[in-house]
C-alpha positions as CSV (number, residue, x, y, z in Angstrom):
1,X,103.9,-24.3,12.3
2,X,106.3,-23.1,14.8
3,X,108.0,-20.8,11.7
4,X,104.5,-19.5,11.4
5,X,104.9,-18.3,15.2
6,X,102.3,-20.8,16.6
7,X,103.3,-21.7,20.0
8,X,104.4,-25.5,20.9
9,X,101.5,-26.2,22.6
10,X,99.0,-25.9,19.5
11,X,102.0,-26.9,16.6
12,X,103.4,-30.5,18.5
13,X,100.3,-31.0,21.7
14,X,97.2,-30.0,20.0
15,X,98.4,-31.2,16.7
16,X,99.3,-34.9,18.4
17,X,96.1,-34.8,20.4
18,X,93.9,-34.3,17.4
19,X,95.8,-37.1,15.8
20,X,95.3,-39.5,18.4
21,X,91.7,-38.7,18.4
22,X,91.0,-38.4,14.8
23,X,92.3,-41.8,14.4
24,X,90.1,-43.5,17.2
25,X,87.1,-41.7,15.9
26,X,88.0,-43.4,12.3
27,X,88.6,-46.5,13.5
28,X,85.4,-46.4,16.4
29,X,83.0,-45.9,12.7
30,X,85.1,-48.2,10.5
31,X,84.1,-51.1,13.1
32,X,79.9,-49.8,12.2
33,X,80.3,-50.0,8.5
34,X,79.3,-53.5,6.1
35,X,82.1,-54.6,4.6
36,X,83.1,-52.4,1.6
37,X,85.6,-50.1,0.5
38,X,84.4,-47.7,3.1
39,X,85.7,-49.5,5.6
40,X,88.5,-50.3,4.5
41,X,89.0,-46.6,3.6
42,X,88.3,-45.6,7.4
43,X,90.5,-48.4,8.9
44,X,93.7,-46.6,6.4
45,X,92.8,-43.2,7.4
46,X,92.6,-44.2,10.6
47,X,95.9,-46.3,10.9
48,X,98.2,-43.7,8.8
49,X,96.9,-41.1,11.1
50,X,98.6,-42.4,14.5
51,X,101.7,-42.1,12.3
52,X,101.7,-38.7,12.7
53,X,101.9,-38.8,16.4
54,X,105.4,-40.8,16.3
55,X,108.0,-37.7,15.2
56,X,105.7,-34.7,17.1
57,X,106.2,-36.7,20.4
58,X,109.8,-37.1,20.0
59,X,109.8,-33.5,18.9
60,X,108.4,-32.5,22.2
61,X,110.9,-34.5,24.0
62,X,113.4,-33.1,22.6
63,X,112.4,-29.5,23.1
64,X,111.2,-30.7,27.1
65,X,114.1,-32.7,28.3
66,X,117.9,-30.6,29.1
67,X,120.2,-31.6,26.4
68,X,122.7,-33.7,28.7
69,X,119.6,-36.3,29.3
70,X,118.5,-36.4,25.8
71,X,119.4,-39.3,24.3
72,X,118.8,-41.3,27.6
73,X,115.0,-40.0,27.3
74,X,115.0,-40.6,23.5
75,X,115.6,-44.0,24.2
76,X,113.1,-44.9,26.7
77,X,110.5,-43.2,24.8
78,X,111.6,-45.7,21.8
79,X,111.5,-48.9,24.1
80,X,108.3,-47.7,25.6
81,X,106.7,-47.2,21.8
82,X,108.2,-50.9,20.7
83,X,106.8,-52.5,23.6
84,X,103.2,-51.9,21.5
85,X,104.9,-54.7,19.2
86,X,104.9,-57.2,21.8
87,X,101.5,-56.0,23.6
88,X,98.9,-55.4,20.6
89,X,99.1,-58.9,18.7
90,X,98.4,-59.9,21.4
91,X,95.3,-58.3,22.9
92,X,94.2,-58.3,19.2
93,X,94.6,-61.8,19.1
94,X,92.6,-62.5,22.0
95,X,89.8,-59.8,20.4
96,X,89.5,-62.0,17.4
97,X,89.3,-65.5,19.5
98,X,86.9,-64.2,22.0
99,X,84.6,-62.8,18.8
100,X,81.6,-64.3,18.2
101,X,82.6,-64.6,14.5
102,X,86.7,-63.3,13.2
103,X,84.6,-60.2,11.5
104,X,83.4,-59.5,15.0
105,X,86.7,-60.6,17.0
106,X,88.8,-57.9,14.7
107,X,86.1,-55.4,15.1
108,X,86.2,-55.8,18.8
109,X,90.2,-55.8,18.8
110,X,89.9,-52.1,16.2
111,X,87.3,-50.8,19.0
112,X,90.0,-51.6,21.7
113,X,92.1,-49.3,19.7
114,X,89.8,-46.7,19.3
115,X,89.2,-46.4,22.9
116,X,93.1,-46.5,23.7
117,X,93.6,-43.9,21.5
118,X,90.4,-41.2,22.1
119,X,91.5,-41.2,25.7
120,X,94.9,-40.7,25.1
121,X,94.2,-38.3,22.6
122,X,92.0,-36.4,24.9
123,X,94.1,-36.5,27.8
124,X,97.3,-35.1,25.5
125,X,94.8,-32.1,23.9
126,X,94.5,-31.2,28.1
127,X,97.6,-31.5,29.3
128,X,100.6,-31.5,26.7
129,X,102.0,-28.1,26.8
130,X,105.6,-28.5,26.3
131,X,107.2,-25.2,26.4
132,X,105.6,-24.9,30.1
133,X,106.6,-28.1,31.0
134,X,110.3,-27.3,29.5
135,X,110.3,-24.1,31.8
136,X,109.0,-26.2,34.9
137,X,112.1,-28.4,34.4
138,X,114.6,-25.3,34.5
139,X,112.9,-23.6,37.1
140,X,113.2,-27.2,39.4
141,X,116.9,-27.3,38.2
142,X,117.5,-23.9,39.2
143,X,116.4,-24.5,42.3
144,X,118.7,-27.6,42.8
145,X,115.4,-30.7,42.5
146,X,117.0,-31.8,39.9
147,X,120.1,-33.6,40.4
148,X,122.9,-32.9,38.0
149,X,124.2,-35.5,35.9
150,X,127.4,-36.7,37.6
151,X,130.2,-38.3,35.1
152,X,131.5,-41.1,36.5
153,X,135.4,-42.3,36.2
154,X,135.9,-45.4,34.1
């Protein structure tokens, strides 16, 4: 998209956005249908289509963050993203004991998700724009707010 001379904003943040909330939406209607393929159709959809928010986001970083801090910034993105590992078992877990029934439990834990994600979603189609976000950063290290990276002797 980038080749095709659309700007970063629409190719990595509007892309990622729409991602985020086309996946909530599937999974906020999966949780209405009756049991059937359907559903299980809408739940897939739904679930492949946050993987497509994974290698944009770390595309943006890389474009946003000076190339001496990239790797540091790589890295707490990637610890931030496992820490979902540890955290959504768990809330789902609690979804499906709290449910009046499992069906209902995992439907309240997928609706959870939904929510999670349309926000998120929403909030990145307002605010990700990372080529002015990328010149913010120069402009603050141009003007000496951001401290250099200082090497320090071993």
């Amino acid at each position: 998209m980038l080749q095709r001379g659309l700007s970063s904003r629409v190719a990595r943040g509007l892309l990622t956005g729409g991602f985020a909330v086309s996946a909530g939406l599937c999974l906020c209607i999966m949780t209405y249908l009756p049991n059937s393929p359907v559903k299980i159709g809408f739940l897939v959809v739904g679930l492949a289509l946050t993987n497509g928010v994974y290698p944009l986001i770390f595309a943006m970083v890389g474009e946003i963050v000076p190339t001496r801090q990239r790797g540091a910034a790589l890295s707490i993105l990637s610890a931030i993203f496992t820490t979902a590992g540890l955290v959504a078992p768990t809330v789902m877990g609690y979804a499906v004991e709290l449910g009046a029934t499992p069906e209902a439990g995992f439907n309240d834990g997928f609706l959870i998700t939904s929510a999670i994600l349309l926000v998120a979603g929403l909030i990145g189609l307002l605010i990700i724009n990372p080529e002015a976000d990328r010149a913010r950063i120069l402009q603050r290290s141009a003007a000496g707010a951001v401290a250099p990276i200082r090497r320090v002797a071993a």
